[in-house]
C-alpha positions in Angstrom: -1.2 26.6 54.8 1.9 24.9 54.0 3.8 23.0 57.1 7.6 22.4 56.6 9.7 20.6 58.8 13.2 20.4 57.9 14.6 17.7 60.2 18.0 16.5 60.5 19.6 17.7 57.1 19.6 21.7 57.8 22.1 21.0 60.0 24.5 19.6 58.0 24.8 22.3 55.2 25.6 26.3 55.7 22.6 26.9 52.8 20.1 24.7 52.1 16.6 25.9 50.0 13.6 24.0 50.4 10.2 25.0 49.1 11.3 28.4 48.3 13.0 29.2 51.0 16.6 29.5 51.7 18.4 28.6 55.4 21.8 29.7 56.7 23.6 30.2 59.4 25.5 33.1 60.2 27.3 32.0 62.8 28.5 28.8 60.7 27.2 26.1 63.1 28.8 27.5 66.7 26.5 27.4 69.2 25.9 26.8 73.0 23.2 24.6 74.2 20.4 26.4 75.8 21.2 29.4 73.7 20.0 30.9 71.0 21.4 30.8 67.3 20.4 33.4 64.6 18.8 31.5 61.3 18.8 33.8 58.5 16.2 32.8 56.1 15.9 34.2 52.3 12.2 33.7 51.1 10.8 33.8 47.4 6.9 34.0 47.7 6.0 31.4 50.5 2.7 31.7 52.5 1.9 29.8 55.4 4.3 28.6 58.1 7.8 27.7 58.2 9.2 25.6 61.1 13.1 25.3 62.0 12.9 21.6 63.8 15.6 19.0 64.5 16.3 16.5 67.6 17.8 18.4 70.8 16.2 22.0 69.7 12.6 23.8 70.5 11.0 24.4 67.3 10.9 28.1 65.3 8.3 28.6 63.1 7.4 31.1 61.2 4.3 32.9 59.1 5.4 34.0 56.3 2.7 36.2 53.8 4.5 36.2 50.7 6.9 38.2 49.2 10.7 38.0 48.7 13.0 39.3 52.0 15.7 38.2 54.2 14.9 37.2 57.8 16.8 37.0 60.8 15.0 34.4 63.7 16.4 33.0 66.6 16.4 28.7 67.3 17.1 27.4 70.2 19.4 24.5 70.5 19.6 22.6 73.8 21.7 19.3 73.6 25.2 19.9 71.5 24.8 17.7 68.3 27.8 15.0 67.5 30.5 15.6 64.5 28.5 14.9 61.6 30.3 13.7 58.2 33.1 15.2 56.9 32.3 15.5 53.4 29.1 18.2 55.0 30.3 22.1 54.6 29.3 23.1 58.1 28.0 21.0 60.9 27.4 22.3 64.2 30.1 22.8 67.1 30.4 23.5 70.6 31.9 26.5 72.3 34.0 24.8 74.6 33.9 27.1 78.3 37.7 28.4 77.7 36.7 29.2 74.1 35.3 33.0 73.2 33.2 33.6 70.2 33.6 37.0 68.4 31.7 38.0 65.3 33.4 40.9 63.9 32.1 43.5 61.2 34.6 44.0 58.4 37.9 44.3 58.2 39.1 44.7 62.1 43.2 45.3 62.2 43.0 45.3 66.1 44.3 42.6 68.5 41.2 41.2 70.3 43.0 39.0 73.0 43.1 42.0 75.4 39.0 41.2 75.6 39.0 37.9 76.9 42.9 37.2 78.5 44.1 33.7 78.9 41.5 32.9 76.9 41.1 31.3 73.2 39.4 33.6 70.8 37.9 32.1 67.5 37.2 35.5 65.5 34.1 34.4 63.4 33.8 37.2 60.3 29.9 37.9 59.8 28.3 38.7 56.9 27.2 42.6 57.0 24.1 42.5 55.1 22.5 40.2 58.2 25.0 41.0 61.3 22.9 41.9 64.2 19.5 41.5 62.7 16.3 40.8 63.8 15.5 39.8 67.7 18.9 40.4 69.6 18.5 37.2 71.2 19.5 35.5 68.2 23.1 36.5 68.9 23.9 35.4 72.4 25.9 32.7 71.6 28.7 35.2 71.1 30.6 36.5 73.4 31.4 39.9 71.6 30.7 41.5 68.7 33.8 44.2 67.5 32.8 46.7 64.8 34.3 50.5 63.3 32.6 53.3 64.5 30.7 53.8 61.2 29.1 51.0 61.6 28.4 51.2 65.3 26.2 54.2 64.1 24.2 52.1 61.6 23.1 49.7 64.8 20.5 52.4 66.5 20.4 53.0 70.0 17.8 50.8 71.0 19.7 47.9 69.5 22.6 48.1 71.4 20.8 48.2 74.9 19.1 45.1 73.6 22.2 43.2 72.6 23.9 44.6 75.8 20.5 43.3 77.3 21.1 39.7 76.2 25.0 39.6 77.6 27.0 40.6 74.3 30.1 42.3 74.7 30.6 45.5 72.4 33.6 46.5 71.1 33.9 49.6 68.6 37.4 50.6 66.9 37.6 54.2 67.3 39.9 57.3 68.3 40.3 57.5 72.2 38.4 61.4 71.7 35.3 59.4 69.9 31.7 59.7 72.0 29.6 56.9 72.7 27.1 56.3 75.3 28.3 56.0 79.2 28.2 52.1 79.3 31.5 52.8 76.8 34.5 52.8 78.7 38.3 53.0 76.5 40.7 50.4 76.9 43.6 49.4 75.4 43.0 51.3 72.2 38.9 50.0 72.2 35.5 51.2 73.2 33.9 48.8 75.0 30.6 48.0 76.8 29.4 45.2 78.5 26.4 44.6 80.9 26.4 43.1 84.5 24.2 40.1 84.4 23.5 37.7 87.1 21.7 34.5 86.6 21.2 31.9 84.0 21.9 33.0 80.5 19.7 30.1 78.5 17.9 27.1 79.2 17.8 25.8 83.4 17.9 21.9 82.9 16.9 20.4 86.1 14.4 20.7 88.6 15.8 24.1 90.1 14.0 26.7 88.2 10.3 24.4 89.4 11.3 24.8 93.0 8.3 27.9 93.7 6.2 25.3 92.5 6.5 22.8 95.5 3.3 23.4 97.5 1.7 25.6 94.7 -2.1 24.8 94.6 -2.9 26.1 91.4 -6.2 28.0 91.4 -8.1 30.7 90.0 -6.7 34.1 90.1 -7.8 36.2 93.7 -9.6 38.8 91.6 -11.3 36.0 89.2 -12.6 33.7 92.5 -13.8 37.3 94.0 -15.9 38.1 90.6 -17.5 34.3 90.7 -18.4 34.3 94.6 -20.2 37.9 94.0 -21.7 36.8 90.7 -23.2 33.4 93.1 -23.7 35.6 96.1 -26.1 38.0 93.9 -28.2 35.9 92.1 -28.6 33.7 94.9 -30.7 36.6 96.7 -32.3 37.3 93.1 -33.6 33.7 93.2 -34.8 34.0 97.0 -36.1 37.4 96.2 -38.4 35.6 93.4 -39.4 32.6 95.6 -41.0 34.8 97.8 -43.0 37.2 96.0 -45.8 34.4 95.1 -46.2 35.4 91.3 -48.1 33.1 88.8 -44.9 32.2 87.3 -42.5 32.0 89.8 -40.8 28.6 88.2 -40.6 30.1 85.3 -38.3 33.2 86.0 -35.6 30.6 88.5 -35.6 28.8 84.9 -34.5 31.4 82.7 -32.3 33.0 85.7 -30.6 29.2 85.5 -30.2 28.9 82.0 -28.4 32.2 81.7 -26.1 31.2 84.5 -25.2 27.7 82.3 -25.1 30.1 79.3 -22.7 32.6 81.7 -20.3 29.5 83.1 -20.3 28.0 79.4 -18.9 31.4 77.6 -16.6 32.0 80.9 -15.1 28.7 81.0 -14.2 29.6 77.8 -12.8 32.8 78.1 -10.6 31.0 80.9 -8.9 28.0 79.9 -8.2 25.8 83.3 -4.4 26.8 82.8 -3.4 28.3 86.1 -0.4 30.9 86.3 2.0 32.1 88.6 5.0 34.6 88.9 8.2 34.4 90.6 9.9 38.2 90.4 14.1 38.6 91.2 14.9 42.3 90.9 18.9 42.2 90.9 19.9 45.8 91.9 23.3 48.0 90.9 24.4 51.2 90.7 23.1 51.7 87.7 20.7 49.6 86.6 18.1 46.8 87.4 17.8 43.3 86.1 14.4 42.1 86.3 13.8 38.8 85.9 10.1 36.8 86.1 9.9 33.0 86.2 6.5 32.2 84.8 5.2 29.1 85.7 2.1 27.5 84.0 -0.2 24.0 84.8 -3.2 22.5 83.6 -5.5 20.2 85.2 -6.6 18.9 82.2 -4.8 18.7 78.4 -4.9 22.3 77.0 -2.7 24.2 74.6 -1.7 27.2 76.1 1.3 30.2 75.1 3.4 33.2 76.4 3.5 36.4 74.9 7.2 37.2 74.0 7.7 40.7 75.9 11.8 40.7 76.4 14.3 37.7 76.1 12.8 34.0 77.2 13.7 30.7 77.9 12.0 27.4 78.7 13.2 25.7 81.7 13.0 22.2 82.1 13.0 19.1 83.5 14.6 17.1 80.9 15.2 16.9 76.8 12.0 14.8 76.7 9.7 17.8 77.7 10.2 19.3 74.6 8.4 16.8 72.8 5.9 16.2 75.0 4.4 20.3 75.7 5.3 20.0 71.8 7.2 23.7 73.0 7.5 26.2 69.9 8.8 29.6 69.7 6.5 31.5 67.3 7.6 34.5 65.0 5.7 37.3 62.9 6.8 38.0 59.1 9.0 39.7 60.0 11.3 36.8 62.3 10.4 38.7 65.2 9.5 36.0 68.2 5.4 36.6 69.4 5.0 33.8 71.6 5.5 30.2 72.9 2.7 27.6 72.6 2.7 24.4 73.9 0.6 21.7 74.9 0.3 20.9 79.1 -1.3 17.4 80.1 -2.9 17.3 83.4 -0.9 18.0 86.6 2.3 19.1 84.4 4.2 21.9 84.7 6.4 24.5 82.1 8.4 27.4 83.3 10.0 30.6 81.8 12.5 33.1 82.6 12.0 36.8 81.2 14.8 39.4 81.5 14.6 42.7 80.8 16.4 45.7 82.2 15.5 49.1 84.1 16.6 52.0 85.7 14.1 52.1 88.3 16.2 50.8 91.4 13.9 48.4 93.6 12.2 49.3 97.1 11.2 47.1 99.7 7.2 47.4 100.3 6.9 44.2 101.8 7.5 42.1 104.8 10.4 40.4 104.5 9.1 36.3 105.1 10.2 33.0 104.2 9.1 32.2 100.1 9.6 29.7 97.7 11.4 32.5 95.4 14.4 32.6 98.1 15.5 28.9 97.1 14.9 29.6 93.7 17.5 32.7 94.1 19.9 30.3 96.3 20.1 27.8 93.7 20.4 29.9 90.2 21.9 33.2 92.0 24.4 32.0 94.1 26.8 34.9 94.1 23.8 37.2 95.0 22.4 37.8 98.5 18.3 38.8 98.9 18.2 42.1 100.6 14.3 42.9 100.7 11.0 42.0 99.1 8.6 44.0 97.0 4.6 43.6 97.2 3.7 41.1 94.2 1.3 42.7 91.2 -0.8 39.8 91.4 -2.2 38.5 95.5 -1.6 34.9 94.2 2.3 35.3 93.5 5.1 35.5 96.0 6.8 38.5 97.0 9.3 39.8 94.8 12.9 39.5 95.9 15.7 41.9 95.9 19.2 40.8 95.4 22.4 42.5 95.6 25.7 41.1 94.8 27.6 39.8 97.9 
């Protein structure tokens, strides 16, 4: 398996190749820190894994079986990088907060200041044959993509609720008797949808996101404690049983019974890493839709490697830059640039958090008592402009209730 690390340098240059593979950027070095940038990469035969890495950004890698095709995968870059030499073709630059970013999709004749008033726009032209590939996370750095109509229609359906999803602005040039979806609304000549979102929208730096962990005593899972004391309480009256039936062989049987339990405790211990878990649920409710998002929060009591299953939009939270290196955090992706995962590495008594987001139409119902939880500072801190108006029973009995909010 080869192992690539291509440090500093693929920063500097718009289109570097190295070991048969071939790096841009379609964005042309914009970014925001703690979001993500797309990374198209063009490969030419190369198995094994292939790993975006530089100073200030959680490593992408990706397995890659062979074959020549283009890939779309999403890096995240947390600490804004310094003006790098001028004779370099494209180093990387900040969105300043009165700055918008708009990729647009051919050749647009409108006037795209109406989207973003009092505002600079810096209209960033992206290449078709990659615009809007691969995870839609990869594109929140901009703040709106404009397109024609035509190729609206090339996009798909589920594609635009994910890049709606992930806080992108859409804008399609089209006649004012054109039919989109309802999230469409026409204004000032342009069909445009955009998605309520409330809460971070990239990395939490600090110790904020970590507040439902003060107090936490991380533990087995109800259900798993519940399966051990049964399994105890069981052969315990197995053994007593034995002791009292006088056989021949009596020390022979409470042998074997305690070999199998070793054998037992030995294949469950491995089954279940001591990495303990636990889920911090905000359901942010409209009209229309829900925003769901879970704060994952993972710790060890001992050094183990441990990973989250990519199922919508994540990112890390953390404590500082250095964290990075330590939980040696990487955001692993398939063949095919999709993400699958984050791995990392805790040491004892440490902690990682996540944020997920995804998006329903279910609208939330209390079920629960509404009591005082570590999730209600959590939503105080990183929701301020949201006010909690209930709490939902928790999938898990180890987690706190999940907590509605509704805008003020």
């Amino acid at each position: 398996m080869a192992a690539l690390r291509a440090i500093f340098l693929l920063l500097y240059f718009s289109s570097i190749t190295v070991a048969g593979v071939q790096v841009s950027f379609p964005l042309q070095g914009w970014h925001r820190p703690g979001q993500y940038v797309p990374v198209c990469l063009k490969t030419d035969g190369m198995v094994g894994d292939f790993t975006l890495s530089a100073p200030g950004a959680v490593d992408t890698t990706i397995h890659l079986d062979g074959g020549q095709r283009t890939l779309v995968v999403p890096w995240l870059i947390l600490q804004a990088n310094r003006q790098l030499p001028a004779s370099t073709d494209v180093f990387l630059r900040g969105v300043f907060p009165d700055q918008r970013l708009v990729g647009v999709v051919g050749s647009i004749p409108a006037d795209l200041q109406p989207l973003f008033p009092n505002q600079q726009i810096i209209p960033l032209p992206l290449d078709e044959s990659v615009a809007l590939d691969g995870e839609a996370v990869c594109w929140q750095t901009l703040d709106a993509v404009v397109m024609d109509a035509g190729w609206y229609g090339r996009i798909g359906r589920s594609k635009v609720e994910s890049l709606l999803d992930v806080g992108l602005m859409l804008v399609v040039i089209a006649p004012s008797d054109a039919v989109f979806g309802s999230e469409f609304q026409f204004r000032d000549g342009l069909w445009i949808a955009r998605r309520s979102i409330a809460g971070p929208r990239g990395v939490v730096l600090g110790e904020e996101a970590y507040l439902p962990t003060y107090g936490w005593k991380a533990d087995w899972p109800v259900s798993i404690r519940r399966q051990l004391f049964t399994w105890a309480a069981v052969l315990s009256l197995v053994m007593l049983a034995i002791g009292r039936l006088g056989w021949r062989w009596n020390w022979l049987v409470p042998s074997l019974l305690a070999l199998a339990v070793t054998g037992g405790l030995t294949i469950f211990a491995w089954r279940h890493p001591p990495i303990y878990s636990m889920r911090a649920e905000l359901l942010i409710g409209d009209s229309t839709l829900t925003q769901h998002d879970t704060w994952s929060y993972q710790t060890a009591r001992q050094t183990n490697i441990g990973g989250l299953r990519w199922i919508g939009p994540t990112w890390p939270a953390l404590f500082n830059f250095n964290q990075i290196s330590q939980t040696k955090l990487t955001l692993r992706c398939g063949s095919d640039g999709l993400p699958l995962a984050f791995t990392y590495t805790l040491s004892p008594n440490s902690a990682l958090a996540f944020c997920t987001r995804r998006f329903s139409s279910v609208e939330p119902v209390a079920t629960a008592r509404f009591v005082q939880s570590p999730t209600l500072e959590l939503a105080r801190r990183l929701y301020p402009t949201l006010i909690p108006t209930g709490q939902r029973s928790p999938s898990d009995a180890d987690d706190p209730p999940a907590l509605i909010l509704r805008p003020r």
